[in-house]
LOFI-751897 format. One record per residue (C-alpha): y negated, x negated, z. Coordinates in Angstrom, 2 decimals, m for minus. Layout:
N
<r py="Y" px="X" pz="Z"/>
...
// end
This chain:
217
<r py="m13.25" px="m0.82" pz="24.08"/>
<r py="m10.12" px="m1.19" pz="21.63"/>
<r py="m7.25" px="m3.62" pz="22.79"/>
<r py="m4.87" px="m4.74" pz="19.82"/>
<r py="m1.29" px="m6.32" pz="20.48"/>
<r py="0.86" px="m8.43" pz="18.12"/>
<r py="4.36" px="m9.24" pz="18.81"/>
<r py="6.15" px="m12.23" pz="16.91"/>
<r py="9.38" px="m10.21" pz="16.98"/>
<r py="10.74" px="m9.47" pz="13.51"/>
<r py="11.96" px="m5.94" pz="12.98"/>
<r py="15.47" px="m5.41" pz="11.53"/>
<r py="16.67" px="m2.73" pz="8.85"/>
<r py="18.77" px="m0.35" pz="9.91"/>
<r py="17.90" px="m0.39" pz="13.52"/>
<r py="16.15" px="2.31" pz="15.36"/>
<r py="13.57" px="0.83" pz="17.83"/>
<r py="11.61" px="2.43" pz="20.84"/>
<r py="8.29" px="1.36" pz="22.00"/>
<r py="6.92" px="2.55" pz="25.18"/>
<r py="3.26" px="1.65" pz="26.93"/>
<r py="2.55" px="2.45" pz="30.69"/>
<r py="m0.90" px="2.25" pz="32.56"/>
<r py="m1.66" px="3.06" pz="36.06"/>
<r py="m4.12" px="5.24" pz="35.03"/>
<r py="m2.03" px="6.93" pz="32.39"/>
<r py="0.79" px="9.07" pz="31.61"/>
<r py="3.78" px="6.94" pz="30.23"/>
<r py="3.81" px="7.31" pz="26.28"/>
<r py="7.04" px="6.42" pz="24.01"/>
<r py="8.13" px="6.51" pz="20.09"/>
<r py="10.84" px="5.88" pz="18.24"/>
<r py="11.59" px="4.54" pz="14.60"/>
<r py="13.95" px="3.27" pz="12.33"/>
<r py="13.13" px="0.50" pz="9.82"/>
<r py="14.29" px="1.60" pz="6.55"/>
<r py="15.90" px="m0.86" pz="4.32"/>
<r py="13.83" px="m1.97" pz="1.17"/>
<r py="14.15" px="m0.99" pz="m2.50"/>
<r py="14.96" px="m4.42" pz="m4.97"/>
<r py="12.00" px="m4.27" pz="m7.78"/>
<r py="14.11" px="m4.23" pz="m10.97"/>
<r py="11.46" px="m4.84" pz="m13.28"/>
<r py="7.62" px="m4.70" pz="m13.95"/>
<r py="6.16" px="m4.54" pz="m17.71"/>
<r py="2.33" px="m4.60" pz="m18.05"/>
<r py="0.49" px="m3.55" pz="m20.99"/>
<r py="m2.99" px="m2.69" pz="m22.02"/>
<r py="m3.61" px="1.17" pz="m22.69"/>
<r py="m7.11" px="3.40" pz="m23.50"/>
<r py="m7.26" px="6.56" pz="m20.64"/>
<r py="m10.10" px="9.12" pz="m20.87"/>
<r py="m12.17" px="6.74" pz="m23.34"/>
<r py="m11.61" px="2.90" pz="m20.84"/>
<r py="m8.95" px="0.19" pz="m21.27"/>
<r py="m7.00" px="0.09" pz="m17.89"/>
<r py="m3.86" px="m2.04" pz="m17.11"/>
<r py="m0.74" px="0.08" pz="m16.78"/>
<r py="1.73" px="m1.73" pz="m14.23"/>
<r py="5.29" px="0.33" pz="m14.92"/>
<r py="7.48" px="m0.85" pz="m11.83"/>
<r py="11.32" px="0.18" pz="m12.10"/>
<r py="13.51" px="0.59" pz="m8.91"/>
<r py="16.48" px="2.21" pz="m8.62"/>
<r py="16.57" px="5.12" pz="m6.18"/>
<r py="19.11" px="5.42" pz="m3.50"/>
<r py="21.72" px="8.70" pz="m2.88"/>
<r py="19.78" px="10.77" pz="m0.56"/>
<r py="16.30" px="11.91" pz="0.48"/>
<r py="13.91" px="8.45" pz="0.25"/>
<r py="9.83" px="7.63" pz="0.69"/>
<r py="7.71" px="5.23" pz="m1.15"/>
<r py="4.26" px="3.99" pz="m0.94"/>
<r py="3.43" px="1.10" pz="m3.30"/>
<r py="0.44" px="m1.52" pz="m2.37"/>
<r py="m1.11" px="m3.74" pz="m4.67"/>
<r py="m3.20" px="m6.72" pz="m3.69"/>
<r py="m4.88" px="m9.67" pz="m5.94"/>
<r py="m5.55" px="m13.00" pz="m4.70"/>
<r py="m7.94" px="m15.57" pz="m6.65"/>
<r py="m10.81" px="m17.93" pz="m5.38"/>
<r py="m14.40" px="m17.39" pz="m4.16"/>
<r py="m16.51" px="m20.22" pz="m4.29"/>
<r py="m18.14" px="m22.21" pz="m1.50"/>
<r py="m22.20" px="m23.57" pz="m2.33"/>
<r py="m24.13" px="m26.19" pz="m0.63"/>
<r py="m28.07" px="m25.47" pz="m0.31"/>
<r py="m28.82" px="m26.60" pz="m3.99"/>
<r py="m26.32" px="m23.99" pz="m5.03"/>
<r py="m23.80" px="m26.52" pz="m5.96"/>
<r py="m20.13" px="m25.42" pz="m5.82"/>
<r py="m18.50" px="m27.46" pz="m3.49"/>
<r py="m15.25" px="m26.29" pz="m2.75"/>
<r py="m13.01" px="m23.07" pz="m3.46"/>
<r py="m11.64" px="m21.01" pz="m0.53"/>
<r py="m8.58" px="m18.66" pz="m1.34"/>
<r py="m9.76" px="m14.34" pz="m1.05"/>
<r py="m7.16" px="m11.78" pz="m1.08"/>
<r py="m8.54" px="m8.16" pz="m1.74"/>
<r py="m6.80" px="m4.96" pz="m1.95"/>
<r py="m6.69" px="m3.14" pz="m5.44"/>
<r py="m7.05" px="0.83" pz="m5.91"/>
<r py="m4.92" px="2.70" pz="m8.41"/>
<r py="m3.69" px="6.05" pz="m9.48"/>
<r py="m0.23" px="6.99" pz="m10.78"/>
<r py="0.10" px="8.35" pz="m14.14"/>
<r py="3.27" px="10.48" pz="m13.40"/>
<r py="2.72" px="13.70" pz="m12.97"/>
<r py="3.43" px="15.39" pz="m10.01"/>
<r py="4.19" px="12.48" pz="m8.37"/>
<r py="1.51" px="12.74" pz="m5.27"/>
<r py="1.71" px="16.65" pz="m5.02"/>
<r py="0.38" px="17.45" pz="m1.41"/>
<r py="m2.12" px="15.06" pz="m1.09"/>
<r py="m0.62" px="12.47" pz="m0.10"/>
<r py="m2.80" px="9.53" pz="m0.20"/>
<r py="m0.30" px="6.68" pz="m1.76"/>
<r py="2.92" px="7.71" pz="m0.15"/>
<r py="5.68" px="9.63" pz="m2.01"/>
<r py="8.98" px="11.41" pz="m2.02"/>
<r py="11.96" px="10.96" pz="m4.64"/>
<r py="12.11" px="14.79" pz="m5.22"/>
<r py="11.50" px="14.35" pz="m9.00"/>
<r py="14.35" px="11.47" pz="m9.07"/>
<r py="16.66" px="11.33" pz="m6.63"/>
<r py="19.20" px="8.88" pz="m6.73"/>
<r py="18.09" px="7.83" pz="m10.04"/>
<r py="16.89" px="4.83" pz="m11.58"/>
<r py="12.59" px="5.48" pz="m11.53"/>
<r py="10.12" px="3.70" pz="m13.15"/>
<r py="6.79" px="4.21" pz="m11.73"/>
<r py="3.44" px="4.30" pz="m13.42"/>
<r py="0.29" px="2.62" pz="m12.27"/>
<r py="m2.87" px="2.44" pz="m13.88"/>
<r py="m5.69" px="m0.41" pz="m12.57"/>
<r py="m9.03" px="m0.21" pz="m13.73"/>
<r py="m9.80" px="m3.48" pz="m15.33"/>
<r py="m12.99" px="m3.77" pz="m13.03"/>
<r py="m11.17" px="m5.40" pz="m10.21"/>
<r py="m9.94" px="m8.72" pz="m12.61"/>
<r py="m12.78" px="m8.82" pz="m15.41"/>
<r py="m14.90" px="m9.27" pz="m12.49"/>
<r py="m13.40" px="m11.73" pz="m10.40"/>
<r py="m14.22" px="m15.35" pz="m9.94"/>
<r py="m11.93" px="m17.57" pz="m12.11"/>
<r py="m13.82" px="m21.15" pz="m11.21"/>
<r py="m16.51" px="m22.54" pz="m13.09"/>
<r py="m15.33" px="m22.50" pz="m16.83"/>
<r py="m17.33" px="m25.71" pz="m18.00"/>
<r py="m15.12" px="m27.35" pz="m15.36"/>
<r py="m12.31" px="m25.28" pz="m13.82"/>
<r py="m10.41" px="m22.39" pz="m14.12"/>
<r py="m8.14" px="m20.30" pz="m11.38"/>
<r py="m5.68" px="m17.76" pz="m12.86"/>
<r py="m5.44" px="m14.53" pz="m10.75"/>
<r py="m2.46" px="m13.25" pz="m8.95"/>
<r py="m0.99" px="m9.44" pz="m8.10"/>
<r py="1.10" px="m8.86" pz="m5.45"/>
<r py="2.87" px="m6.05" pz="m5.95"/>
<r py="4.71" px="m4.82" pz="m2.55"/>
<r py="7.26" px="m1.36" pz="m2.89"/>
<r py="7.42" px="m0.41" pz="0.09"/>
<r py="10.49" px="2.03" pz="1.40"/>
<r py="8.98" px="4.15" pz="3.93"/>
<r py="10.27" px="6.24" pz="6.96"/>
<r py="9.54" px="9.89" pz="7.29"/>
<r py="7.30" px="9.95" pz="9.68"/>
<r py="5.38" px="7.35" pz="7.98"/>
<r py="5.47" px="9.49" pz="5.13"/>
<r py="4.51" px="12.61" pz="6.80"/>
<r py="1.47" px="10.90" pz="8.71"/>
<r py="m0.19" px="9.63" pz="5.28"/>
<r py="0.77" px="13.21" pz="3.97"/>
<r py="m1.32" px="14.69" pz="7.30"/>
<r py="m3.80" px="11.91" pz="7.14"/>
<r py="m4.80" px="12.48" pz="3.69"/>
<r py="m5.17" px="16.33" pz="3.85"/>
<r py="m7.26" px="15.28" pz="6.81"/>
<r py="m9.77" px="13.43" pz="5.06"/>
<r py="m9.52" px="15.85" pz="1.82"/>
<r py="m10.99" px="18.62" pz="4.58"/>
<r py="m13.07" px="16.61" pz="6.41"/>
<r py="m16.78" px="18.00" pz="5.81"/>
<r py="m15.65" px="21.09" pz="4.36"/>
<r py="m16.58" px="23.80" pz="6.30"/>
<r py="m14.41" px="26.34" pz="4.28"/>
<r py="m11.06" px="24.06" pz="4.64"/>
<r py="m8.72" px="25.13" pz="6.69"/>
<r py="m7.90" px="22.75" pz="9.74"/>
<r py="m5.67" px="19.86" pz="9.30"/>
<r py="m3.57" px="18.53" pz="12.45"/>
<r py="m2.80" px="14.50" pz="11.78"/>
<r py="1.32" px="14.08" pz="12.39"/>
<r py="1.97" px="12.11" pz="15.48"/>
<r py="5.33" px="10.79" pz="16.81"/>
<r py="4.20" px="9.67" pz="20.24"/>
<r py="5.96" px="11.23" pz="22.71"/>
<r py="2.93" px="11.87" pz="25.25"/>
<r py="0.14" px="10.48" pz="23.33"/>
<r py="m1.08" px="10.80" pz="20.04"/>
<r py="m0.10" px="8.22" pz="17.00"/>
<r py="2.23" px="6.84" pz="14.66"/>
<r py="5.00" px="4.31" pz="15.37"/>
<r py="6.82" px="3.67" pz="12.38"/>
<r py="8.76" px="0.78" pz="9.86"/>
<r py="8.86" px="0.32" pz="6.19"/>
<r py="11.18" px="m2.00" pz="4.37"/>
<r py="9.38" px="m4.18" pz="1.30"/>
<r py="10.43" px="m5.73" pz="m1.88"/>
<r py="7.75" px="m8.01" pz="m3.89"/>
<r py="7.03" px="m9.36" pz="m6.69"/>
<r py="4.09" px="m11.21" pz="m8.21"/>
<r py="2.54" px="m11.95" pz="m11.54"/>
<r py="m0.63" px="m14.11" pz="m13.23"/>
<r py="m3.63" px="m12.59" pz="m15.01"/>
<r py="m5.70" px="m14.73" pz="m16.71"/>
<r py="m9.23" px="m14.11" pz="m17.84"/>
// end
């Protein structure tokens, strides 16, 4: 059976931290990792646009890239209401649901090597980068707003930029590539990047900047 762990303590950019687990029945296992610092959101511009024939929202996020070799991955979540019926089917209260949101990039080259939604600055490095996201209207259009002969709940996006360490970076790169072969009997085999020293795993840190905005229906 799994066992999951949460610590309260609140990790620290700039600092490299090691984590080590012992069992009696088990050889010792340790990581290490450094939290990278996060990336300040300079701006985000939305806009309607038409791609292959369907209106999608295009989120273009600007950040400006530090001197030296940096990863990204970029998550976007969207928080609204669900509601709550009695037996009738009467609404009788409104509970808060947070759901994540799927998108693809409309740079090119930006996710060469498969790797999922993490990515390097090799096309900007240490340049100011605006990156561009397109959403498939699907996830607001059909979201619950309220009842509109009563109420109505605007939407919001949470838009986190996340400044990723390598081996985070390197284990979504793996990861990805693993799933891309999975099933495919003529793909050649794909060994997941792990950091545990004795054990298999990732142990790593991100720094995060955020920023929200409201869609209405």
């Amino acid at each position: 059976e799994k066992q999951y762990y949460k610590s309260n303590m609140r990790a620290t950019s700039g600092i490299t931290y090691t984590i080590e687990v012992s069992h009696p029945d088990y050889k010792t296992v340790t990581a290490q990792a450094e939290v990278p610092e996060g990336i300040a959101i300079q701006a985000i511009d939305t806009s309607t646009i038409v791609d292959n024939g369907y209106e999608v929202y295009r989120l273009d996020i600007t950040f400006e890239d530090p001197i030296g070799t940096n990863y990204y991955d970029v998550k976007l979540h969207y928080a609204t209401v669900s509601p709550i019926y009695d037996e009738q089917g009467n609404i009788i209260a409104y509970a808060p649901m947070v759901t994540p949101v799927y998108y693809y990039p409309a740079n090119e080259n930006l996710l060469n090597g498969n790797a999922g939604t993490a990515f390097s600055d090799d096309f900007f490095e240490g340049q100011s980068f605006q990156l561009n996201l397109n959403v498939d209207k699907y996830y607001f259009e059909n979201s619950f707003f309220g009842d509109t002969t009563t109420q109505s709940f605007p939407g919001i996006l949470l838009i986190e930029l996340r400044t990723i360490s390598e081996d985070y970076f390197l284990y979504e790169q793996s990861l990805n590539k693993y799933f891309v072969a999975e099933g495919d009997p003529f793909a050649q085999p794909v060994q997941v990047t792990t950091n545990i020293d004795g054990g298999l795993g990732i142990f790593a840190g991100y720094g995060v900047s955020t920023d929200t905005f409201t869609i209405k229906n």
